[in-house]
TORVO-255231 format. One record per residue (C-alpha): x, y, z; residue in one letter. Coordinates in nm, 3 decimals. Layout:
// residues N
X:X; Y:Y; Z:Z; res:A
...
// end
This chain:
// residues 307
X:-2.462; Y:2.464; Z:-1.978; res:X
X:-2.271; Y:2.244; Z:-1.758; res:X
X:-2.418; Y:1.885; Z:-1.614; res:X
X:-2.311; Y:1.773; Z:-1.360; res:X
X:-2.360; Y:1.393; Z:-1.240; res:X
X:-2.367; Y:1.209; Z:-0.932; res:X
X:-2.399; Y:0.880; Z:-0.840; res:X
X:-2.505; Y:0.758; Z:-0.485; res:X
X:-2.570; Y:0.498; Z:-0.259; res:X
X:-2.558; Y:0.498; Z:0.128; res:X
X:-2.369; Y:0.833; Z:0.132; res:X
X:-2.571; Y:1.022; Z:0.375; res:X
X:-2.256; Y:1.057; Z:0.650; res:X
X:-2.063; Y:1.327; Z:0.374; res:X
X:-2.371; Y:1.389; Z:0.082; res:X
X:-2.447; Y:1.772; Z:0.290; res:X
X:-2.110; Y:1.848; Z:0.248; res:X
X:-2.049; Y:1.765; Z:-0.062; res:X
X:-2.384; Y:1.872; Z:-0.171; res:X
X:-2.326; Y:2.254; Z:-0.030; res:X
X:-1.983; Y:2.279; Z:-0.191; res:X
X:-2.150; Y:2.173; Z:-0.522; res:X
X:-2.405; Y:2.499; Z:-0.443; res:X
X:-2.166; Y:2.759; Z:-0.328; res:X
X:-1.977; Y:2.743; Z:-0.671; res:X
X:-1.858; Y:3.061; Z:-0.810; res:X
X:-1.992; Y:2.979; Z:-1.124; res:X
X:-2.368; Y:2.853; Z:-1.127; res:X
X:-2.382; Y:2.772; Z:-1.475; res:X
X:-2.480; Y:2.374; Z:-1.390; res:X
X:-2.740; Y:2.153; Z:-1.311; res:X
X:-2.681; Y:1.866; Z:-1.088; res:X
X:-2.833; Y:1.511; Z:-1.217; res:X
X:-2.789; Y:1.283; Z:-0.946; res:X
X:-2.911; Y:0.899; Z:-0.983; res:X
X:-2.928; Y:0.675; Z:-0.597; res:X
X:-2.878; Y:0.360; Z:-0.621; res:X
X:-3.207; Y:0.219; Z:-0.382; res:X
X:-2.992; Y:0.373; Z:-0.068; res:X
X:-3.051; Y:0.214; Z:0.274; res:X
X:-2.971; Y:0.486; Z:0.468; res:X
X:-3.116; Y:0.846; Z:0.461; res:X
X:-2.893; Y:0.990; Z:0.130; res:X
X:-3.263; Y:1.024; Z:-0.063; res:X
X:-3.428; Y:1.204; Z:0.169; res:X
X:-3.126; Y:1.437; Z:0.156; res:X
X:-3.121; Y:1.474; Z:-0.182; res:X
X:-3.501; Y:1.538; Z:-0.181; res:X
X:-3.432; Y:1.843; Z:0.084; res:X
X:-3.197; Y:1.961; Z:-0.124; res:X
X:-3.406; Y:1.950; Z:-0.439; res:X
X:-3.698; Y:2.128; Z:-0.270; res:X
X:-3.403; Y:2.364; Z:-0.233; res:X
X:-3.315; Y:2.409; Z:-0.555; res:X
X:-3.547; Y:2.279; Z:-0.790; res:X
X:-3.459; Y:2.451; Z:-1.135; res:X
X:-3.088; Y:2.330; Z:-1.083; res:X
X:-3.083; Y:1.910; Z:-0.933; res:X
X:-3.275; Y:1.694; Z:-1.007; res:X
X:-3.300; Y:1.288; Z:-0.928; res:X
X:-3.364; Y:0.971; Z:-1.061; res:X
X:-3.400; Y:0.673; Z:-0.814; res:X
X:-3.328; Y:0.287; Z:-0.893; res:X
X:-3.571; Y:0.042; Z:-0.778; res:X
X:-3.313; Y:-0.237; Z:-0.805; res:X
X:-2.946; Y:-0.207; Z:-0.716; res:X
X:-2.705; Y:-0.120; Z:-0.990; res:X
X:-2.405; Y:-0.138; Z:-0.871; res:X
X:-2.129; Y:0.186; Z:-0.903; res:X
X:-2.031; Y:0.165; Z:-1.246; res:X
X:-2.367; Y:0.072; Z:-1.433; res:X
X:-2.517; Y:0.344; Z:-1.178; res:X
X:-2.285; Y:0.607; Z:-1.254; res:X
X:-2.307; Y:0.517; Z:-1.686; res:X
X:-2.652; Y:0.487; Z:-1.685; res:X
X:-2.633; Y:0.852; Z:-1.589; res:X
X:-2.341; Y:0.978; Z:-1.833; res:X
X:-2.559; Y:0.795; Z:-2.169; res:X
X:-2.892; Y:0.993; Z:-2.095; res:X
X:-2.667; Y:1.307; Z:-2.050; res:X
X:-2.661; Y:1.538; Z:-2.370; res:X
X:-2.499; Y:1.851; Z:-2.216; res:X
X:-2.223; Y:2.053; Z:-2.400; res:X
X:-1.996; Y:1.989; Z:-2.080; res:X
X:-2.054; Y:1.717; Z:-1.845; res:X
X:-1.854; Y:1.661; Z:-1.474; res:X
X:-1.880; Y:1.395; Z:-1.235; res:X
X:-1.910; Y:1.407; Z:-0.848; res:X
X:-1.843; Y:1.185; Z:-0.590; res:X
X:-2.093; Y:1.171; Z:-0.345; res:X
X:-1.843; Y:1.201; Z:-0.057; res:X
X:-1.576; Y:1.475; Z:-0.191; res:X
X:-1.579; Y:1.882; Z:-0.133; res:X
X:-1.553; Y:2.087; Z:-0.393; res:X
X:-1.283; Y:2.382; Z:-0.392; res:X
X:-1.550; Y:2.673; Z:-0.491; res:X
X:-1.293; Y:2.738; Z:-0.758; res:X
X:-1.359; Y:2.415; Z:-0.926; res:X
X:-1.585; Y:2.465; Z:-1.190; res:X
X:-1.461; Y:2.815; Z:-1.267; res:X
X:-1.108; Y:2.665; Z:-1.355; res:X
X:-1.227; Y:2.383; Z:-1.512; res:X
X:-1.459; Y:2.556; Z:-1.796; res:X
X:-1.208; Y:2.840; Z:-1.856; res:X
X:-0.941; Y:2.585; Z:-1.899; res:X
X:-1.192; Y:2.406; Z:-2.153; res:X
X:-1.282; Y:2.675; Z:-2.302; res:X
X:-0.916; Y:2.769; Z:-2.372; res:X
X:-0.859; Y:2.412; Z:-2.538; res:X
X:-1.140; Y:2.451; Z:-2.721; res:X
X:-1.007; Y:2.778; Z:-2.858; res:X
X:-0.636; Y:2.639; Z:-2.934; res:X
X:-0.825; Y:2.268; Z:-3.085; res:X
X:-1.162; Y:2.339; Z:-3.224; res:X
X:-1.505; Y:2.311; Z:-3.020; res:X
X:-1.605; Y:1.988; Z:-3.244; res:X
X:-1.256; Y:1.859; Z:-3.102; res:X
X:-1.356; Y:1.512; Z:-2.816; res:X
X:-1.154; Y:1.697; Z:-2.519; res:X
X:-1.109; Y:1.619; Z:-2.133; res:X
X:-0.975; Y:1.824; Z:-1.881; res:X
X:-0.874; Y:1.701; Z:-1.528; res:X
X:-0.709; Y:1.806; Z:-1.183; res:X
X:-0.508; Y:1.714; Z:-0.940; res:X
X:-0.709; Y:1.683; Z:-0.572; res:X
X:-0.590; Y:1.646; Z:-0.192; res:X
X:-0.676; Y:1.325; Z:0.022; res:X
X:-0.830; Y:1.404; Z:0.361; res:X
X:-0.937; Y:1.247; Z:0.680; res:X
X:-1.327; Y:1.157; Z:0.767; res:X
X:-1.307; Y:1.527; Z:0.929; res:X
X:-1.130; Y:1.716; Z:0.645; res:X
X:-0.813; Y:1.719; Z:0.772; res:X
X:-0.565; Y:1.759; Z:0.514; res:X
X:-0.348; Y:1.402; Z:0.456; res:X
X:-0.178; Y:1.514; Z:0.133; res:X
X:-0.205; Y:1.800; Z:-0.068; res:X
X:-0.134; Y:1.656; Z:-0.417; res:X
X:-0.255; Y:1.288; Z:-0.494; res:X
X:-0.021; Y:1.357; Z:-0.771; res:X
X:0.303; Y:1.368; Z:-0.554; res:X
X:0.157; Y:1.121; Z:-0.289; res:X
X:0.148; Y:0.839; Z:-0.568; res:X
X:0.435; Y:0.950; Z:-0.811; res:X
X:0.197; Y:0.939; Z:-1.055; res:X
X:0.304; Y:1.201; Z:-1.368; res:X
X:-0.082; Y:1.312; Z:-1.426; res:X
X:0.065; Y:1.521; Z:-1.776; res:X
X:0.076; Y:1.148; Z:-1.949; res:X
X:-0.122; Y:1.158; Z:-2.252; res:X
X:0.019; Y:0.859; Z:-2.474; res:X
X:-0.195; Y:0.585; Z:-2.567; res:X
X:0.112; Y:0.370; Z:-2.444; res:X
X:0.158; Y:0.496; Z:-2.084; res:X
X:-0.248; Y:0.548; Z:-2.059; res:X
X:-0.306; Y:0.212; Z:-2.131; res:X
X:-0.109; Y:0.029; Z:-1.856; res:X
X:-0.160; Y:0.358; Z:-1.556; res:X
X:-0.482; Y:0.573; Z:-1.571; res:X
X:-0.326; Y:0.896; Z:-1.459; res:X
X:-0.736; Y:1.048; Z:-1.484; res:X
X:-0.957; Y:1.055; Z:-1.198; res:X
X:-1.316; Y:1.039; Z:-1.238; res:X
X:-1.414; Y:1.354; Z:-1.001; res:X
X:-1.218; Y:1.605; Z:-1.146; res:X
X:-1.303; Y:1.566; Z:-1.464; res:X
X:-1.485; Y:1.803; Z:-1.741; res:X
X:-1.572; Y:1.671; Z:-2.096; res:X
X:-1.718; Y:1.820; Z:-2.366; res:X
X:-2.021; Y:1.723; Z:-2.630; res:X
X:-1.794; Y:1.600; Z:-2.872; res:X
X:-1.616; Y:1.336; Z:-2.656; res:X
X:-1.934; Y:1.277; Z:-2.505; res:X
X:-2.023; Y:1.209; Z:-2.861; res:X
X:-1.770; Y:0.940; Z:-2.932; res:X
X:-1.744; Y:0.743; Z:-2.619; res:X
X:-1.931; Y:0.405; Z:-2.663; res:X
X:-1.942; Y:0.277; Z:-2.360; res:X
X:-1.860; Y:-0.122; Z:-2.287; res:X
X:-1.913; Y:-0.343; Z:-1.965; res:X
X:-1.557; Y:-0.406; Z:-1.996; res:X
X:-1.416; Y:-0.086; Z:-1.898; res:X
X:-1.186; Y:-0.142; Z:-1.600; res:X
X:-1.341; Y:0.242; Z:-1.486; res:X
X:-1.513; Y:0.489; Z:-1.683; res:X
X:-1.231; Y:0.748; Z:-1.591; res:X
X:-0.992; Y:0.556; Z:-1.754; res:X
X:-1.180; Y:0.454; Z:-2.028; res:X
X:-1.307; Y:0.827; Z:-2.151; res:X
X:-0.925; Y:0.883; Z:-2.080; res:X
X:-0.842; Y:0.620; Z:-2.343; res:X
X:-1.091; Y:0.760; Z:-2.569; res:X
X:-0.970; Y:1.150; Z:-2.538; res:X
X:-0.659; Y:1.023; Z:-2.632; res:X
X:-0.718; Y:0.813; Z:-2.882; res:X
X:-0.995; Y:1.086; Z:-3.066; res:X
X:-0.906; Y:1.397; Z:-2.895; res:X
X:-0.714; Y:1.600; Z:-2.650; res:X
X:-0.677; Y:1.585; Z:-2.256; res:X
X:-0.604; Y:1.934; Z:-2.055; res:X
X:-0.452; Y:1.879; Z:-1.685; res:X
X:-0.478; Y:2.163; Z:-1.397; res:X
X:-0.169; Y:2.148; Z:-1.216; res:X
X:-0.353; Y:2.216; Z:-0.871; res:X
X:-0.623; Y:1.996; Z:-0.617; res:X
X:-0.985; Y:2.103; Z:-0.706; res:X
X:-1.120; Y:1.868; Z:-0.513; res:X
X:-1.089; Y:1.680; Z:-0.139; res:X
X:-1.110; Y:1.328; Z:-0.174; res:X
X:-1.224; Y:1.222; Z:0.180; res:X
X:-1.028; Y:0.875; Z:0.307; res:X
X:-1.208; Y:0.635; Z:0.539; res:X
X:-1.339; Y:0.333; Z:0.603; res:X
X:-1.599; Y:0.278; Z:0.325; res:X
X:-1.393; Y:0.412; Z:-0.001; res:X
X:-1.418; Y:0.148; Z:-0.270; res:X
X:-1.103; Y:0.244; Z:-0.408; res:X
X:-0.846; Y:0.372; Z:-0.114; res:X
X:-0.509; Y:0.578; Z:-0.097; res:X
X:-0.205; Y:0.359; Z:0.031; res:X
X:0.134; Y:0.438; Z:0.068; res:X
X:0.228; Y:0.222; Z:-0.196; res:X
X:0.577; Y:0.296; Z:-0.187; res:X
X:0.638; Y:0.201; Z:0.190; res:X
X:0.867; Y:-0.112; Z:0.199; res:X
X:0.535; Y:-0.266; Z:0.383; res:X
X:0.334; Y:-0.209; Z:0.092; res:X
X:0.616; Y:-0.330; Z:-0.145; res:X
X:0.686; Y:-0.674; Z:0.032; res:X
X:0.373; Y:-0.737; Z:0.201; res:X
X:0.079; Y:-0.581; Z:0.087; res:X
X:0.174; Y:-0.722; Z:-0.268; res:X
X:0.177; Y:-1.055; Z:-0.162; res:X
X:-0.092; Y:-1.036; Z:0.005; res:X
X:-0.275; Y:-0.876; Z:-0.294; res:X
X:-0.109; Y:-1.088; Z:-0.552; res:X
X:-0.486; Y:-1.255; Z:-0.641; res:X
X:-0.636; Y:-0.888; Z:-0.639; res:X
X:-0.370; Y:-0.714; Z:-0.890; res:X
X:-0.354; Y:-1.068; Z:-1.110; res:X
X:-0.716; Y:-0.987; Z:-1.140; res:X
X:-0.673; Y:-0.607; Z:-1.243; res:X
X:-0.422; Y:-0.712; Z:-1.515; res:X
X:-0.687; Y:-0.941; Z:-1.658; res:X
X:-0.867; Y:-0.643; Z:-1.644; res:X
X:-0.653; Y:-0.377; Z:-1.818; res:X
X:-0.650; Y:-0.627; Z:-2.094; res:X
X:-0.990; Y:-0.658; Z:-2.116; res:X
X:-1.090; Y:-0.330; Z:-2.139; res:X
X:-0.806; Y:-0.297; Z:-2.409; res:X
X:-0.963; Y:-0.557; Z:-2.649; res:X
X:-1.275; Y:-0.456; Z:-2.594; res:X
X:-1.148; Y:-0.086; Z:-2.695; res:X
X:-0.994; Y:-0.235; Z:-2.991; res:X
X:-1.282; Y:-0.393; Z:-3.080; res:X
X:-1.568; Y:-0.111; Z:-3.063; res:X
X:-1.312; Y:0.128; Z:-3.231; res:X
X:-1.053; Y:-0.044; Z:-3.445; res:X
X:-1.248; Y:0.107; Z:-3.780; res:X
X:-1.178; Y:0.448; Z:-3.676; res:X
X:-0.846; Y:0.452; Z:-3.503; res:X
X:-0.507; Y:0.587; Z:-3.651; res:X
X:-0.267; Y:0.269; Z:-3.793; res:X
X:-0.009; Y:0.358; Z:-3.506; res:X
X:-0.300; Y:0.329; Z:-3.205; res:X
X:-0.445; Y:0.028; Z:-3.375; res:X
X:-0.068; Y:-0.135; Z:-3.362; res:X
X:-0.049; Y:-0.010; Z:-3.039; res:X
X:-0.359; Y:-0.180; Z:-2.894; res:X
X:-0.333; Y:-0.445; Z:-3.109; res:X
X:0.053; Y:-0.521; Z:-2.926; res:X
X:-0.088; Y:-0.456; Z:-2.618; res:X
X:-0.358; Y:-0.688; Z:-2.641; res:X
X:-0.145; Y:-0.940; Z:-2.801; res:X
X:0.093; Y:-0.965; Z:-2.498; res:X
X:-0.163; Y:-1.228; Z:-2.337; res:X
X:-0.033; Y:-1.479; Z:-2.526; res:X
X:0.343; Y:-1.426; Z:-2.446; res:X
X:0.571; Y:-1.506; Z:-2.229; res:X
X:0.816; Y:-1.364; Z:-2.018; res:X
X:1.061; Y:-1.252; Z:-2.229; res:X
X:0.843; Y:-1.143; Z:-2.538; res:X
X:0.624; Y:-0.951; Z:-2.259; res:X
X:0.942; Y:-0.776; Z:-2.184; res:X
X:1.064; Y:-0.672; Z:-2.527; res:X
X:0.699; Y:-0.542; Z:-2.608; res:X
X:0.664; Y:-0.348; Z:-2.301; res:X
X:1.008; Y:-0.182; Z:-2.444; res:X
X:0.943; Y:-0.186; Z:-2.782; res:X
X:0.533; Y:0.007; Z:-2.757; res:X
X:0.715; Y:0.186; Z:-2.421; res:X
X:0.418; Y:0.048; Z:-2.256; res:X
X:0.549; Y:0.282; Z:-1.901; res:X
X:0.416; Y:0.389; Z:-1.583; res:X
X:0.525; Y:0.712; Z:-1.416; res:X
X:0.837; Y:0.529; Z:-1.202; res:X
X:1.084; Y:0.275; Z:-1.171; res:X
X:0.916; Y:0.118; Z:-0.890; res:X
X:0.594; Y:0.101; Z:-1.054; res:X
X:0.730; Y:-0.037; Z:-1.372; res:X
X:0.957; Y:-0.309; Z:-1.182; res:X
X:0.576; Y:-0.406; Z:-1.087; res:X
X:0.451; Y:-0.418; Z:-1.378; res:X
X:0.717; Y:-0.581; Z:-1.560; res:X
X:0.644; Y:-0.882; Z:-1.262; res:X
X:0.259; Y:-0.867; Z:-1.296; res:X
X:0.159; Y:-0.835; Z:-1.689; res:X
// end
């Protein structure tokens, strides 16, 4: 059986939609665990409609106090114990496809790997307007991100995973110990998979990832010379901030998992982590050395500035 969790607050402009392509799957074998976090607006009463709709296959849990995204969202993936667990956003549309793909390319991993094997399998998805309208049809090409990565090296400096495509299994599940310093818990089950397991990509959009006003994390052209000469600057505080970040999570990964990690990904944290203490130059050479890469030269000229 398939779980499938979703987290919400104040999503009741786009929950229906989402909510109906969830239900018009053309495979059924799910339920849908959904956690609000004390909404505002009317998202629970949707959810409640939708639960008097189908009552053997969602079912909520409400918050009295707010959570907040992240503790919202792993609050629901520790009390999960389902032999494959996805994650929704509240304001995507599913291709009906979606979970059909995503199981029979599990399944196939688990075939070639072993079922006891911690695996994740991910997708590319399309960004759309508040109406639907397709914006672009790969987030993939949009961003120049290479989504195939799967070194500990490249996956520590550019999560390449997003969270709402993704299918895990019982055994990765299993050893993911979760930490209040994960930057995002996409990128840290990525880290995990990859560090314990195997990660699957399907090369095609299974989802619509809706752009508008009140996306916590948005899609920019960052490859305009606008965003390269302004919007940098202007962010400089914000990405210093996500760098102390990245490193964060990566000692804390270190930490929680050194005991059982291979000698070549506990050098390769270990470097990682260790690059807070040099400078320039040394920062340089290690980045070289551990091939600590993102997908593209412009990206890399960033980070090269930044870490």
């Amino acid at each position: 059986m398939i779980h499938i969790l979703l987290a919400t607050y104040n999503g009741a402009s786009y929950l229906r939609a989402q909510l109906d392509s969830i239900f018009t799957q053309n495979c059924d074998e799910f339920r849908l665990y959904v956690s609000d976090d004390n909404s505002a607006d009317e998202t629970y009463n949707i959810l409640k409609e939708y639960e008097s709709r189908y009552p053997e296959k969602m079912f909520i849990s409400r918050s009295e106090n707010r959570l907040g995204a992240a503790a919202n969202f792993l609050a629901l993936l520790e009390n999960c114990d389902a032999e494959y667990i996805m994650f929704a956003d509240q304001d995507d549309v599913w291709d009906k496809r979606k979970i059909e793909y995503s199981l029979k390319c599990m399944k196939s991993m688990e075939a070639r790997y072993g079922k006891y094997t911690p695996l994740l399998i991910h997708s590319d998805l399309s960004v759309v307007d508040e109406e639907l309208r397709i914006l672009n049809k790969s987030l993939a090409s949009f961003l120049k991100i290479n989504a195939k990565r799967k070194r500990l090296s490249y996956l520590l400096v550019e999560n390449v995973v997003t969270g709402s495509t993704v299918m895990i299994n019982k055994a990765l599940k299993t050893k993911v110990n979760l930490s209040d310093k994960c930057f995002m818990h996409d990128w840290w089950l990525a880290l995990t998979a990859v560090c314990f397991g195997k990660i699957g990509y399907i090369n095609m959009p299974l989802n619509l990832y809706r752009q508008h006003r009140d996306n916590v994390l948005g899609v920019k052209d960052i490859y305009s010379l606008s965003a390269l000469f302004t919007e940098r600057i202007k962010r400089s505080e914000e990405v210093k901030s996500n760098y102390k970040k990245m490193y964060a999570q990566a000692e804390d990964f270190l930490r929680i998992y050194k005991d059982a990690l291979s000698r070549e990904n506990r050098e390769i944290l270990g470097s990682f982590v260790n690059m807070q203490a040099m400078n320039r130059l040394q920062k340089i050479y290690t980045v070289y050395r551990y091939k600590f890469f993102k997908s593209n030269i412009l990206m890399n000229l960033g980070l090269l500035f930044n870490i």
